[in-house]
C-alpha positions as protocol buffer text, in pm:
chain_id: "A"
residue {
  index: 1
  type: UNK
  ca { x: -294 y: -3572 z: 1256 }
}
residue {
  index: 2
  type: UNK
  ca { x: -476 y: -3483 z: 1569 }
}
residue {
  index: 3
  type: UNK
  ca { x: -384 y: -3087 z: 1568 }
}
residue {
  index: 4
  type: UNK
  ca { x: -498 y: -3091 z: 1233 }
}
residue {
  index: 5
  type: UNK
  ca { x: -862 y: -3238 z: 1306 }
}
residue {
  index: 6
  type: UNK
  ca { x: -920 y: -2996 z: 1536 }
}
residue {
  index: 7
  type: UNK
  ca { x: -813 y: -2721 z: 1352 }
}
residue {
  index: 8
  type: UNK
  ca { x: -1075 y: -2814 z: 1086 }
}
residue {
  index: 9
  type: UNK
  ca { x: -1329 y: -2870 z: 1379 }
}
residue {
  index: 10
  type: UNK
  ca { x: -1262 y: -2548 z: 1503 }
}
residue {
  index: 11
  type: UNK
  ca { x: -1327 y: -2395 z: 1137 }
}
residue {
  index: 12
  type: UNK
  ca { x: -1657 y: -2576 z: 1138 }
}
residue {
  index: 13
  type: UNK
  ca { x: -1793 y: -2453 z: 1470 }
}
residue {
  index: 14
  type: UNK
  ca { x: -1691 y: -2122 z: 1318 }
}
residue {
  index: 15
  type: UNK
  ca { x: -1849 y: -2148 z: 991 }
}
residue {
  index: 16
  type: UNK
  ca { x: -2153 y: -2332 z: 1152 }
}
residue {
  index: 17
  type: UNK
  ca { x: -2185 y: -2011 z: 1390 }
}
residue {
  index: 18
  type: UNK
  ca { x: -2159 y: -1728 z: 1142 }
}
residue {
  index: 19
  type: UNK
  ca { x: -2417 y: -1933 z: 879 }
}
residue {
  index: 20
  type: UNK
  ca { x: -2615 y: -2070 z: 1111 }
}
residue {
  index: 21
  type: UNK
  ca { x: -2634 y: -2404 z: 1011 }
}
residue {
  index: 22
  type: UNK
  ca { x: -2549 y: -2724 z: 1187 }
}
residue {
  index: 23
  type: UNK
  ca { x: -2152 y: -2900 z: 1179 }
}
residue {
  index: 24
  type: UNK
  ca { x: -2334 y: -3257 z: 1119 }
}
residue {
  index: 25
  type: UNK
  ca { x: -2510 y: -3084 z: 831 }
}
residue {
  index: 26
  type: UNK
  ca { x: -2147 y: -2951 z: 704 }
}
residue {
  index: 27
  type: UNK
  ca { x: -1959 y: -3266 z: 798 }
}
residue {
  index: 28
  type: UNK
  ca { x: -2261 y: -3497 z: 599 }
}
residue {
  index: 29
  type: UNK
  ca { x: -2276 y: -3458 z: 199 }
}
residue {
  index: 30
  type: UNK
  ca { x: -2573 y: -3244 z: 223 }
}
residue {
  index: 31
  type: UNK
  ca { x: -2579 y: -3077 z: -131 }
}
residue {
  index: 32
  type: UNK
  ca { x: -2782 y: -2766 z: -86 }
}
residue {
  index: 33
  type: UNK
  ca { x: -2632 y: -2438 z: -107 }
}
residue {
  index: 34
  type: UNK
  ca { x: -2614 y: -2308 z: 222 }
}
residue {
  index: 35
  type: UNK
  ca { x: -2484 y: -2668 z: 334 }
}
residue {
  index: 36
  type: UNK
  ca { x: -2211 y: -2663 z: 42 }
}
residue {
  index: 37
  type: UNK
  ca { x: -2119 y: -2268 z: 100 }
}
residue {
  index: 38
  type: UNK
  ca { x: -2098 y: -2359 z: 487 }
}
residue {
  index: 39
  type: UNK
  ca { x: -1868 y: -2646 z: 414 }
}
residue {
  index: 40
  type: UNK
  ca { x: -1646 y: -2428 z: 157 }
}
residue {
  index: 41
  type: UNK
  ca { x: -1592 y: -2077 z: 426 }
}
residue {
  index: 42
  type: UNK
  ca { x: -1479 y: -2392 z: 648 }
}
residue {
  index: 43
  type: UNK
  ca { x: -1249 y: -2549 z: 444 }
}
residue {
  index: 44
  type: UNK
  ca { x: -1125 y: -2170 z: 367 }
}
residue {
  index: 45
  type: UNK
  ca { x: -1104 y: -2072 z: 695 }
}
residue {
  index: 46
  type: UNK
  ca { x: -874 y: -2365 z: 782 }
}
residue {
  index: 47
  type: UNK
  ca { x: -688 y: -2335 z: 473 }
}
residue {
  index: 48
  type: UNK
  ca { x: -617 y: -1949 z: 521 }
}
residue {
  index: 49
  type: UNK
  ca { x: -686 y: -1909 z: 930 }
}
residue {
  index: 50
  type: UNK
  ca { x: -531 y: -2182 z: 1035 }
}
residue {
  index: 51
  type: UNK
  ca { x: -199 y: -2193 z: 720 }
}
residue {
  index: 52
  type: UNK
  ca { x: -302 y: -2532 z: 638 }
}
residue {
  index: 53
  type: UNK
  ca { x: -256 y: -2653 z: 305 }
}
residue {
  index: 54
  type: UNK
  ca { x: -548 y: -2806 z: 73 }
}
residue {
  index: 55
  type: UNK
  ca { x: -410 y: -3166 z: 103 }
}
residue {
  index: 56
  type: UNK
  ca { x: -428 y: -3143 z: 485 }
}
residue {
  index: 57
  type: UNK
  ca { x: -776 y: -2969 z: 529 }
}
residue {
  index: 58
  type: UNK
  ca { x: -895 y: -3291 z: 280 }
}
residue {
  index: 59
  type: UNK
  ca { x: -718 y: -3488 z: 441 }
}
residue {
  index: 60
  type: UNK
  ca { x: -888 y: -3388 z: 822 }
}
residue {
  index: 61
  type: UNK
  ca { x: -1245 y: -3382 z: 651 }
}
residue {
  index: 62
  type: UNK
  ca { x: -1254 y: -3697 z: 462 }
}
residue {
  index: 63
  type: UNK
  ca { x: -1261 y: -3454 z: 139 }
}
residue {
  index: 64
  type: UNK
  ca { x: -1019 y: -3433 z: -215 }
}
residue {
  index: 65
  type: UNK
  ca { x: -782 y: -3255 z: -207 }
}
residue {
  index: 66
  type: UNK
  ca { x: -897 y: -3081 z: -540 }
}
residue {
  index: 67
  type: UNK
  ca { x: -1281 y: -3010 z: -366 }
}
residue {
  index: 68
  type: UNK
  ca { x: -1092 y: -2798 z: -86 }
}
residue {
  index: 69
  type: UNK
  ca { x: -870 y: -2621 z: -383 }
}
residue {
  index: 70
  type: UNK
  ca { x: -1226 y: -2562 z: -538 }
}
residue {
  index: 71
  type: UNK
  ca { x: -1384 y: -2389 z: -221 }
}
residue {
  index: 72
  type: UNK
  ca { x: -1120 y: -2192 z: -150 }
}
residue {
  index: 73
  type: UNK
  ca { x: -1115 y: -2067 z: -504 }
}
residue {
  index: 74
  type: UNK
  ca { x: -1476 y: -1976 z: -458 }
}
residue {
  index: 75
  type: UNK
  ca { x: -1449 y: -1797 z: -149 }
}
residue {
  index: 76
  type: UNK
  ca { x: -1175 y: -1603 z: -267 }
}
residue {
  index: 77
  type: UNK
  ca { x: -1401 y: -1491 z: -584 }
}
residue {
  index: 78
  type: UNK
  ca { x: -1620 y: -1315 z: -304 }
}
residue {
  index: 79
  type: UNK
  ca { x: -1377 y: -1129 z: -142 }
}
residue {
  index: 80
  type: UNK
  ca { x: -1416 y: -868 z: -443 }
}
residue {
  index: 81
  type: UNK
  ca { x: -1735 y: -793 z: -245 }
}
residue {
  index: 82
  type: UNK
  ca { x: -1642 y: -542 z: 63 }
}
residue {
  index: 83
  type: UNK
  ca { x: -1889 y: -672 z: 309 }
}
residue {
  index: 84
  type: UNK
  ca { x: -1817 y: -1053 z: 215 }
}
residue {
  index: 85
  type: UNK
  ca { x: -1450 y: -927 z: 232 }
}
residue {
  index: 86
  type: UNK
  ca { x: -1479 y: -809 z: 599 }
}
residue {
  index: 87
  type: UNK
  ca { x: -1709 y: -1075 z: 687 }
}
residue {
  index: 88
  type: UNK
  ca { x: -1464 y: -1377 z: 556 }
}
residue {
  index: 89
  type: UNK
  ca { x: -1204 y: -1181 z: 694 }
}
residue {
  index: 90
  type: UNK
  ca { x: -1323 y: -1152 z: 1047 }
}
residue {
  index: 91
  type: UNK
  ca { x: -1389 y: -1534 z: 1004 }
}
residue {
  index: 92
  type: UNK
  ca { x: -1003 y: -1546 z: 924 }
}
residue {
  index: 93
  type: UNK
  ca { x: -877 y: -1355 z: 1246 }
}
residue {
  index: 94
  type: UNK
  ca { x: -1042 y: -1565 z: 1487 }
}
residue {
  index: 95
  type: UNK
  ca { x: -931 y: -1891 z: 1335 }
}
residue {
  index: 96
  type: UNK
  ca { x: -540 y: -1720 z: 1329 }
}
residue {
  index: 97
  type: UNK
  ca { x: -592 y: -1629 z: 1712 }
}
residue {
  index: 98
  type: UNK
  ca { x: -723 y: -1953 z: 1823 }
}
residue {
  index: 99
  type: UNK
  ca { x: -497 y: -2093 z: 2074 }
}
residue {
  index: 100
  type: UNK
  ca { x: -380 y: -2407 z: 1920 }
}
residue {
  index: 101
  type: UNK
  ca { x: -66 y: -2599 z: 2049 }
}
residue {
  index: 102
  type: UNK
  ca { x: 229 y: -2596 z: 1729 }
}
């Protein structure tokens, strides 16, 4: 789906902007653990910013279904961390206001 790409796109520019690391480096299979942390605040934010389920975040990155399940159980494992919590969080609210069409 088309909304649903750019949903994840936007979570990627967001994620790329807050870690400082490139989208082709996130959207690649880079394995090194900014790349892979980058990837998984992505897939989170789209997953919990944007209210779209696992299969459809894998499903608009090329991913399984069970590696986005996987990164937003990591991020959430953070959150127990105040400044991660506000961090992610902020991350969050600016996905949620994005002005997407329904």
């Amino acid at each position: 789906m088309v909304a649903d790409r750019a949903r994840v796109e936007m979570a990627l520019a967001l994620a790329a902007g807050a870690l400082d690391r490139s989208i082709e480096e996130m959207r690649g299979d880079a394995r090194s653990p900014k790349a892979v942390f980058a990837r998984q605040v992505a897939m989170y934010v789209a997953n919990v910013g944007f209210g779209m389920s696992c299969a459809r975040v894998a499903a608009a990155m090329g991913r399984d279904r069970s590696t986005v399940a996987y990164a937003c159980r990591a991020v959430e494992e953070r959150r127990d961390d105040p400044a991660f919590d506000r961090w992610i969080d902020a991350l969050e609210q600016s996905a949620a206001r994005a002005p997407v069409l329904p």
